[in-house]
N, C-alpha and C positions, 0 to 999 in steps of 0.2 A: 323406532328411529335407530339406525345404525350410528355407531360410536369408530371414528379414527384411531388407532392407538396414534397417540402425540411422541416422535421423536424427541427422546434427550442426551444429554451430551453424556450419561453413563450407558445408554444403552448403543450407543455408535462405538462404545471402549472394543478392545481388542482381546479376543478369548484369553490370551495373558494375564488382563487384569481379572477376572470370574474371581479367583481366587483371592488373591490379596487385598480385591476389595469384603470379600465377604471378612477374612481375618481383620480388617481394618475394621468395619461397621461391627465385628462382636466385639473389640477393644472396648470400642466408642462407645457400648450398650452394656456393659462390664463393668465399665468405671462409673457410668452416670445411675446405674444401680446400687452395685457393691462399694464401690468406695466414693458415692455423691460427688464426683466430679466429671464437672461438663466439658467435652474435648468438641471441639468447633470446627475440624481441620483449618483451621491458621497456622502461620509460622509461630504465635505469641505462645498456643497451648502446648507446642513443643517442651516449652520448659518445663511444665507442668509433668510432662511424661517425663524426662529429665531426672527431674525431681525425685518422679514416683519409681524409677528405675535404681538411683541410688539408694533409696529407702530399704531397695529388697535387697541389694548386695550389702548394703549396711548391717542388716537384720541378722545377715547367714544366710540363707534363703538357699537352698541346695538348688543349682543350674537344673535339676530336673524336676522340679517344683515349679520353675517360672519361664520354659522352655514355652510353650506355648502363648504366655502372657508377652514375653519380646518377640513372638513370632506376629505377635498381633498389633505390638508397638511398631513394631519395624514396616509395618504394613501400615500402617497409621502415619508412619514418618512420609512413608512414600507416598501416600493417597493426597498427603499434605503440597509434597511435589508437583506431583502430578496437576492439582488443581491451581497451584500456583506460575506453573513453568508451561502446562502442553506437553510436560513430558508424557512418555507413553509406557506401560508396565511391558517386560520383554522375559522370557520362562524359557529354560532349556535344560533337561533331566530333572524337574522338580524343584528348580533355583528360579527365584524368581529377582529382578533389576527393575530398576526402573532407565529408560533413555530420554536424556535430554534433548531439547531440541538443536544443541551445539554437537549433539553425538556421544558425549559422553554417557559413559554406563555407574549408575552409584548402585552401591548393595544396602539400604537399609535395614534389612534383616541381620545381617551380619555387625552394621553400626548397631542395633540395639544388644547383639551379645558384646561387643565391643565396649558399650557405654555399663552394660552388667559387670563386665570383669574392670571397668575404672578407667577404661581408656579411649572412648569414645562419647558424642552425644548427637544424639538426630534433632537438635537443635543446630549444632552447629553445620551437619551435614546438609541438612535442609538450606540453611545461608547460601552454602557452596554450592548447592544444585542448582539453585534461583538464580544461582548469580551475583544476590545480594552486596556480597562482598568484594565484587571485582568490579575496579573501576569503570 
């Protein structure tokens, strides 16, 4: 008996996302390992990374210790996007966005160093991508 492969809505994504989904899905598989928490892509878990972001600049955590871990968050913020908006992952020299369906372009890689040095959150960026918070 031959077998279909069944279309799904990860495998119609755009060669942009190959990458940031995979740094998103090792986040996701990192945390529910190493540190027993379950990341769900919702907007709620965002806090959760939030959280767990401040915990490492609180610590000391030298930026090149945890470079790869917000590279993963940041990917995780976005994938959270992504599934929430229709946005679509968008890559050029190695940088990778996510684009909204109103066209705007957010950097959540950049919000998770941002929310590292205390001045950002991909909780809150995620609200503004969705829309969430605009009337």
């Amino acid at each position: 008996m031959t077998r279909m492969a069944q279309t799904t809505p990860q495998s119609a994504r755009p060669p942009a996302a190959t990458k940031p989904m995979r740094w998103a899905a090792d986040a996701v598989a990192t945390m529910r390992e190493g540190a027993r928490v379950r990341l769900d892509y919702s907007a709620q878990s965002l806090w959760r990374v939030d959280r767990m972001v401040e915990d490492l600049r609180r610590e000391g955590t030298p930026y090149a210790a945890v470079e790869a871990v917000l590279r993963g968050f940041g990917a995780y913020a976005g994938e959270v996007i992504v599934r929430q908006s229709g946005a679509e992952w968008w890559a050029s020299g190695g940088d990778h966005w996510i684009r909204t369906p109103d066209g705007l372009l957010w950097d959540p890689m950049d919000e998770a160093r941002r929310c590292f040095a205390g001045h950002g959150s991909l909780r809150l960026l995620c609200r503004d991508a969705t829309g969430a918070a605009r009337p």
